[in-house]
C-alpha positions in Angstrom: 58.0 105.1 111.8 58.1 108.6 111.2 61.9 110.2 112.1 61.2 113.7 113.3 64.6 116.0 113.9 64.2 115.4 117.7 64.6 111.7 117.2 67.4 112.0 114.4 69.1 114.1 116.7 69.5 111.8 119.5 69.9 109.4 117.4 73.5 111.1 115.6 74.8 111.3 119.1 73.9 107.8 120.4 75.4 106.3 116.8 78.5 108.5 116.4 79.6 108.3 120.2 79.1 104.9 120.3 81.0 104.8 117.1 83.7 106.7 118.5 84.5 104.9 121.3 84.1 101.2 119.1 86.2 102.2 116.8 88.9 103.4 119.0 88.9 100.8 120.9 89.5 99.0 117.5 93.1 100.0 117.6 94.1 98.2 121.0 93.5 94.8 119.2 96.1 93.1 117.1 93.2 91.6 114.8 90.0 92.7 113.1 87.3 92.0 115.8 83.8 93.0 117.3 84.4 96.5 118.1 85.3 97.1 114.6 82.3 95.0 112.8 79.8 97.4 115.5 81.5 100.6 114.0 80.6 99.6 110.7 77.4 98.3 111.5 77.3 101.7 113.3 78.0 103.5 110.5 75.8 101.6 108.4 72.4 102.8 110.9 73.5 106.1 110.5 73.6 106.2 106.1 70.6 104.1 106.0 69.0 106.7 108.7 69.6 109.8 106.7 69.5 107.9 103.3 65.4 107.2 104.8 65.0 111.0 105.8 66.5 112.9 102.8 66.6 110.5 99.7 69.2 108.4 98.4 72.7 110.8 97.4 75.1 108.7 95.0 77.5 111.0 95.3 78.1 110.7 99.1 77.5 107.1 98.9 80.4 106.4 96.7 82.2 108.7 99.0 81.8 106.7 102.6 82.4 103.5 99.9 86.1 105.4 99.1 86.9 106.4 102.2 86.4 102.9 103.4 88.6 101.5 101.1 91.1 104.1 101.7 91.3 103.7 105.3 91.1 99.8 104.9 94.5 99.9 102.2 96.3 102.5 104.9 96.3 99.2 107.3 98.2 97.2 104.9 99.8 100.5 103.0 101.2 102.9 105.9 102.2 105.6 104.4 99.8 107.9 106.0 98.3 110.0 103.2 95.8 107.6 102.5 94.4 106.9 106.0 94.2 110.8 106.2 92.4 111.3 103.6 90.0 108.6 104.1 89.3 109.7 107.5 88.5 113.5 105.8 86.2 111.8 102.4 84.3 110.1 105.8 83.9 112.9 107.8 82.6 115.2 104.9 80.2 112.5 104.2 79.3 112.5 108.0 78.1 116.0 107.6 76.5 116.0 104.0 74.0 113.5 104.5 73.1 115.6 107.3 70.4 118.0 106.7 71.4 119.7 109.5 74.9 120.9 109.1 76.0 123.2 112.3 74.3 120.2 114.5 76.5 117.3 113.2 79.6 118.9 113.2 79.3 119.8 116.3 77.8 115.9 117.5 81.3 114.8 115.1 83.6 117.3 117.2 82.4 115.8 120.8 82.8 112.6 119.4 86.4 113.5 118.2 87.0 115.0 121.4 85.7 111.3 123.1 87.9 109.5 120.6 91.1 111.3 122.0 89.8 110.7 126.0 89.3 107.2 124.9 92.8 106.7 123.3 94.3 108.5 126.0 92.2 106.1 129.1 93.7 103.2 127.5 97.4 104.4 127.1 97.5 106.2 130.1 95.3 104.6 132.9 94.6 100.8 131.6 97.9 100.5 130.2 97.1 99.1 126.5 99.0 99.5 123.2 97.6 100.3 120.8 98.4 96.6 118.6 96.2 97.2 115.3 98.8 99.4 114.6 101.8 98.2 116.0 101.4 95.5 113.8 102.7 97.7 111.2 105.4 98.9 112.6 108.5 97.6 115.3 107.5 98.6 118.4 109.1 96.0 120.6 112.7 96.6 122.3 115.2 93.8 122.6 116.9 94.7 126.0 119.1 92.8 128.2 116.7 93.1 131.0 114.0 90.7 129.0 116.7 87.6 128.2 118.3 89.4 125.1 121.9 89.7 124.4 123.3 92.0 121.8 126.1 91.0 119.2 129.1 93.4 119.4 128.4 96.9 117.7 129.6 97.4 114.2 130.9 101.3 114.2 132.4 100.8 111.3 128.9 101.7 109.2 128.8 104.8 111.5 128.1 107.6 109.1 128.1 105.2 106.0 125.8 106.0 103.3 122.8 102.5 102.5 120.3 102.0 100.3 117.0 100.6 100.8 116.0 97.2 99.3 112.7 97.5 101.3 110.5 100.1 102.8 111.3 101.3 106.4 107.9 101.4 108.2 110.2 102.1 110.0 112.3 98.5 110.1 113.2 96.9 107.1 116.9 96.2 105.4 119.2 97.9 103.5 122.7 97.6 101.4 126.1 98.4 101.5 129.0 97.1 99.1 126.8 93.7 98.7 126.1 93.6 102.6 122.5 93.9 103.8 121.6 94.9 107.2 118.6 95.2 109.2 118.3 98.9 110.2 115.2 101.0 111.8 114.7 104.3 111.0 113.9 107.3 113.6 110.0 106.8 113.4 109.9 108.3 109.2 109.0 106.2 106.8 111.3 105.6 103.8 110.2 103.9 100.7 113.1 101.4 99.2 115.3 102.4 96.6 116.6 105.5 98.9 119.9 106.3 100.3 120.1 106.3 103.8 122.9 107.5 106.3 123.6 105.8 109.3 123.6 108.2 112.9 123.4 105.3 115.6 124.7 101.8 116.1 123.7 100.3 119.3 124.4 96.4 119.6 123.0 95.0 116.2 120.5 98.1 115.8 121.5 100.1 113.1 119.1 103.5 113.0 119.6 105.6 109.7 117.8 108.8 108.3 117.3 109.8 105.0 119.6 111.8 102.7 
């Protein structure tokens, strides 16, 4: 089968859209599922495409092989740098495989832009969270209005200065004078062995900042 530019270029925007919206869709699952095994799969038609048209590149091959991982360890690692950076290594190896450089940037910006709508439909208009990621992080309130009741306040660690046994992504514990508590940051995360201060106590929720 012969792959002329016509083709290849119907063929970006039916992979990377398509690829787009799987993978976004990714996030509103709380475990690894279809819609992430198509992206890759996805993915995978669109190296193997190129890799047919232009010749085999070793460089950018071990490039979409690192970005993988690195997106991969920023599901279990959250500290954000990786993730970022994986997405980047993937995106410049989006466009260098592609002879045609102005084209599939601008196929990778509408499907950026379709991304974002799609994220957005599913907050905003189906109502979903996005649970790949919640799983990382505390995103559930304990309120009286769901059956919970909250243990008198302790005010007394108002303003006190903790330190981190574990991370805060953002929930995790920390110690003063041999106590431990369970404290939650204000969205940042904190890698242990920092000193935190302590700006809100509401019921047993202890929020802290770092110093």
């Amino acid at each position: 089968m012969v792959l002329n530019d016509t083709l290849i270029f119907y063929l970006d925007i039916i992979i990377l859209f398509l690829m787009s919206i799987f993978s976004c869709q990714q996030l509103f699952y709380s475990k690894f599922n279809c819609c992430g095994i198509f992206s890759i799969l996805l993915l995978s038609i669109y190296i193997a495409i190129h890799t047919y048209k232009s010749g085999i590149n070793i460089f950018i091959f071990i490039a979409f092989i690192c970005a993988i991982i690195l997106i991969i360890l920023e599901m279990f690692l959250p500290v954000g740098i990786m993730g970022v950076l994986g997405t980047i290594i993937l995106l410049y190896s989006l466009v260098s495989l592609n002879e045609e450089v102005s084209r599939i940037i601008f196929i990778i910006t509408i499907s950026i832009i379709l991304f974002v709508a799609w994220y957005l439909f599913n907050i905003y208009i189906l109502k979903n969270k996005p649970l790949f990621l919640c799983r990382l992080i505390l995103e559930y309130n304990f309120t009286t209005d769901k059956g919970y009741v909250a243990k008198e306040s302790n005010k007394s660690i108002l303003n006190k200065k903790l330190l981190s046994l574990t991370d805060l992504r953002p929930s995790g514990i920390a110690i003063l004078e041999n106590q431990k508590y369970d404290v939650v940051t204000e969205g940042e995360y904190i890698e242990k062995n920092n000193y935190v201060i302590v700006t809100k106590v509401e019921g047993m929720r202890i929020v802290v900042r770092k110093i």
